[in-house]
C-alpha atoms as one frame of an Amber mdcrd trajectory, in Angstrom:
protein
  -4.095   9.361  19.654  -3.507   6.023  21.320  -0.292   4.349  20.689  -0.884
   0.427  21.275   2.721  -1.503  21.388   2.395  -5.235  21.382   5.307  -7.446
  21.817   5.003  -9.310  18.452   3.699  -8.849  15.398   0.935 -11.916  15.991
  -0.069  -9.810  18.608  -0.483  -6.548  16.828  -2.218  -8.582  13.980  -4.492
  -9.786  16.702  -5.220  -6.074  18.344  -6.802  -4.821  15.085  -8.815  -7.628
  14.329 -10.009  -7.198  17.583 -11.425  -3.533  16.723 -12.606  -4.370  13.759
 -14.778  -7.177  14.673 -15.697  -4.854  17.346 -17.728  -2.816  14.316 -18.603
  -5.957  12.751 -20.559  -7.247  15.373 -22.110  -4.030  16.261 -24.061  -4.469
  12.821 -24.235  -2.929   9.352 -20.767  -1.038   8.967 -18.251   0.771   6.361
 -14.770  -0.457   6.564 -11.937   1.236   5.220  -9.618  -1.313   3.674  -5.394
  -1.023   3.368  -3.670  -3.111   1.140   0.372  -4.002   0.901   2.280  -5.853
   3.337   0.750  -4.405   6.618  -2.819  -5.679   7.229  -2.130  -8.848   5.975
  -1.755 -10.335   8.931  -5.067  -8.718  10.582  -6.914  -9.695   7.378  -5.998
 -13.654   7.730  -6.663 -12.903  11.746 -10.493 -11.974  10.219 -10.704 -14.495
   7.770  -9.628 -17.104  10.785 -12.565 -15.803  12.933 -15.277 -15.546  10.323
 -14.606 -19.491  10.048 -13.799 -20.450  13.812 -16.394 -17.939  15.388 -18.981
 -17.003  12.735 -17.610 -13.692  12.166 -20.192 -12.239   9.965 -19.567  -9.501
   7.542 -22.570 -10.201   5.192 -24.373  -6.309   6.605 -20.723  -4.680   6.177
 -19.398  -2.364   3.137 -16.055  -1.651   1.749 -13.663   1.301   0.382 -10.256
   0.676  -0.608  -7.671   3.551   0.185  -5.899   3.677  -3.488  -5.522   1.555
  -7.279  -2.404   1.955  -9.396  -3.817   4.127 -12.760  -4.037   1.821 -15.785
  -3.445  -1.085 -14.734  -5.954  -3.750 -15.844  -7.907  -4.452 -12.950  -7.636
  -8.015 -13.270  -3.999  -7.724 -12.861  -3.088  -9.830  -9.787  -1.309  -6.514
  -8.420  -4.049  -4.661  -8.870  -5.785  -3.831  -5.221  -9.003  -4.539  -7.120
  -7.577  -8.000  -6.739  -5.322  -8.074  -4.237  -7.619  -7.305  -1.401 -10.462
  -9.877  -3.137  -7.216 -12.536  -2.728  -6.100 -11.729  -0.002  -8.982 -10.894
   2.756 -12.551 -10.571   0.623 -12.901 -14.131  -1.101 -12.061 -15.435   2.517
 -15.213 -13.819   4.199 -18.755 -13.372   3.485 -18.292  -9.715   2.290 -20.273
  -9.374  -0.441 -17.672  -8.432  -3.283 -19.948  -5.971  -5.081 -19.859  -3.864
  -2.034 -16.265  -3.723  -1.755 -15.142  -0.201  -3.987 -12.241   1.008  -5.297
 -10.853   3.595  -7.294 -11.208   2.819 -11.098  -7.558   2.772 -12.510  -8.950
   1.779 -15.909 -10.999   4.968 -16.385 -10.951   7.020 -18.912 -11.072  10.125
 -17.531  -9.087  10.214 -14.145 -10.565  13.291 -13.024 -14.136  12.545 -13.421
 -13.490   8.677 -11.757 -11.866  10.866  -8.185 -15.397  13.048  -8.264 -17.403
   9.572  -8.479 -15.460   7.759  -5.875 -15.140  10.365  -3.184 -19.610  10.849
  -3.716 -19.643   7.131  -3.203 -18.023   7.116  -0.049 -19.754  10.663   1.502
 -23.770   8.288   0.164 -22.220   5.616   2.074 -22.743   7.839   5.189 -18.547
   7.815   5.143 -16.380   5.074   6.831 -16.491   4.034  10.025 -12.431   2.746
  10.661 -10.113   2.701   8.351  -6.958   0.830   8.399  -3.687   2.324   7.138
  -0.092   1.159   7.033   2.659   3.965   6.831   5.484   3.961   4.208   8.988
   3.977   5.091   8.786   8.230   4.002   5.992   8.354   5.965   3.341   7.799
   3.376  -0.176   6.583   3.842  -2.535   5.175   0.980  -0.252   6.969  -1.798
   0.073  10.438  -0.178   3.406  11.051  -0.766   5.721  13.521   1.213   4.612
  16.640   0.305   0.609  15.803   0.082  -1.685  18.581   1.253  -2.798  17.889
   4.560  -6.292  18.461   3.576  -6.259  16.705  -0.134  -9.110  15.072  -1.419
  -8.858  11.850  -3.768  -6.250  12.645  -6.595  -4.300  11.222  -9.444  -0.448
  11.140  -7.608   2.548  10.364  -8.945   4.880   8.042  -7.007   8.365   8.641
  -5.727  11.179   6.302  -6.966  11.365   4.854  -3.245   7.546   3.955  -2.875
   8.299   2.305  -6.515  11.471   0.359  -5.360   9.356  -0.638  -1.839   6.597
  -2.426  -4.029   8.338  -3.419  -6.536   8.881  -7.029  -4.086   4.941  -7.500
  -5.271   5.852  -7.447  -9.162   8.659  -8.456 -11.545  10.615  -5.692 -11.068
  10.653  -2.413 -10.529   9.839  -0.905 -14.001   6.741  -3.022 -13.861   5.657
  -0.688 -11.307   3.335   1.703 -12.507   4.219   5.476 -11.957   0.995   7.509
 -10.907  -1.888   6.228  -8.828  -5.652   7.017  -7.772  -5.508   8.000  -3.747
  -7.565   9.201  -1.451  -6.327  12.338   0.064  -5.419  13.058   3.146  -8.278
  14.951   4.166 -10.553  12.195   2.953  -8.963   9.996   5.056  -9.308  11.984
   7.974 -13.016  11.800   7.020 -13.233   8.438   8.498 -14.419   8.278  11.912
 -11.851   6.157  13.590  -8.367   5.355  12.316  -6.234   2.710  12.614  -2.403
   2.324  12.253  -1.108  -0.982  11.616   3.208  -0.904  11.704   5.858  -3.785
  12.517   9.548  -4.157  12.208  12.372  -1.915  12.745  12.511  -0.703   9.168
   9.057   1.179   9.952  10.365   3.134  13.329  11.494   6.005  11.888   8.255
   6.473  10.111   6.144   5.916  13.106   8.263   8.001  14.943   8.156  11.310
  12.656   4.242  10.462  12.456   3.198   9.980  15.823   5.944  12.421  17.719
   7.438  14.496  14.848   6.056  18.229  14.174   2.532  18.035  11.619   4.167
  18.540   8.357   3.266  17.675   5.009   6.937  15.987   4.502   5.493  13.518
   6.700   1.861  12.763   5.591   0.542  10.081   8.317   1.595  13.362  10.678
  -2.087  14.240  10.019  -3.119  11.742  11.834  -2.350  14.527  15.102  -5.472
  16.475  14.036  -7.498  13.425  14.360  -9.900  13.014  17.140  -9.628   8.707
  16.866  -6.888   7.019  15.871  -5.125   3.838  17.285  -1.578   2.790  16.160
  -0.884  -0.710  16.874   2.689  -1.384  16.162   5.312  -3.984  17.471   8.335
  -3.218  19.854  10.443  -3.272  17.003   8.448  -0.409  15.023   8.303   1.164
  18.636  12.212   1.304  18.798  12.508   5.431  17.870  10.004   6.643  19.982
  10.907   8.581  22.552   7.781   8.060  24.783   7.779   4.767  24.501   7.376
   3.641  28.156   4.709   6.399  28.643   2.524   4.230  26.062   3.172   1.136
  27.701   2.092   2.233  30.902  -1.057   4.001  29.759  -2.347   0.628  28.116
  -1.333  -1.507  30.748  -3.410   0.398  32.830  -6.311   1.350  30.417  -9.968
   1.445  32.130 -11.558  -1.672  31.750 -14.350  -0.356  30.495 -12.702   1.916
  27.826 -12.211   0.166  24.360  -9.582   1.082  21.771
């Protein structure tokens, strides 16, 4: 595990952009795509150089990491939508290769056996971006997720509710069970990729990246994994105890050795 701390969150936007053009460019590629607040910033960082610098994503594929169940998904808050808003209509992606989990379906279970075949015939995704909840959370593995879970109907806690309730009218508008991929299908990906800033995420990063592996702490998993970068701010950096052993390994990371 590489833990990347960048002074600013600009600069942590700009770091994962930079590793996923890195696939990009190497040709045809399967991305693993994050919604909420966290890879915003890298996503308009991507949009930015598919104008300025011909960043083409016209050979790449898509998987998104969760979708709330039932809601419509042409409801704006529905990551069917969100991501099209807010990184695919800005690209050449090809929308009809961009999946997600159908929260309309009408049988749940049936819909998790369909998506997690779709990704394994995709030949399984390359690097996958993640943010991390404020419980520790990633996609909507909540505390308490087996480490080695597969995609699943989950129910959300009240906090992950309150936390996104910000992206509708209010909290009871938040719907109260979702479609996720599991931990263990996340792990599936080949590389992964962390994206954390502010002080209100330290805790979080700090229980993931330093903390015992523990299902009360989900993105703890990411300790088994074999790739993984976690690109954070100082201010998400703030609880972590080896702090100024990261800094020093990336300031003097190989030249040759990429992220």
């Amino acid at each position: 595990m590489e833990i990347v701390i960048q002074p600013t969150p600009a600069e942590v936007d700009s770091t994962v952009a930079d590793i996923v053009e890195g696939y990009v460019r190497a040709g045809a590629t399967t991305l693993g795509l994050a919604t909420g607040s966290s890879p915003i910033g890298t996503y308009r960082e991507l949009a930015a150089r598919h104008r300025d610098a011909e960043l083409d994503f016209s050979l790449a594929r898509a998987f998104l990491l969760d979708e709330y169940l039932g809601l419509p998904k042409r409801h704006p808050q529905s990551y069917y939508s969100v991501i099209r808003a807010e990184f695919v209509d800005h690209v050449n992606l090809d929308p009809a290769m961009v999946s997600s989990p159908n929260g309309e379906a009408p049988c749940p279970e049936q819909e998790i056996a369909r998506y997690d075949q779709s990704i394994a015939a995709a030949g399984g995704v390359d690097v996958q971006l993640l943010g991390i909840g404020t419980d520790g959370h990633i996609g909507f593995n909540e505390p308490g997720s087996s480490l080695t879970s597969r995609t699943r109907v989950k129910t959300l806690t009240e906090q992950t509710r309150i936390d996104n309730a910000r992206f509708f009218d209010g909290v009871d508008d938040v719907p109260h069970h979702v479609l996720t991929q599991g931990l263990g299908t996340i792990s599936d990906a080949r590389h992964l990729v962390m994206i954390a800033t502010g002080e209100g995420k330290a805790d979080a990063i700090a229980a993931a990246v330093e903390g015992p592996l523990s299902a009360f702490c989900p993105a703890s998993v990411m300790q088994l994994h074999r790739h993984v970068t976690v690109v954070i701010d100082e201010a998400a950096a703030s609880s972590l105890k080896l702090a100024d052993y990261y800094r020093y390994a990336l300031e003097h990371k190989p030249s040759w050795q990429s992220f």
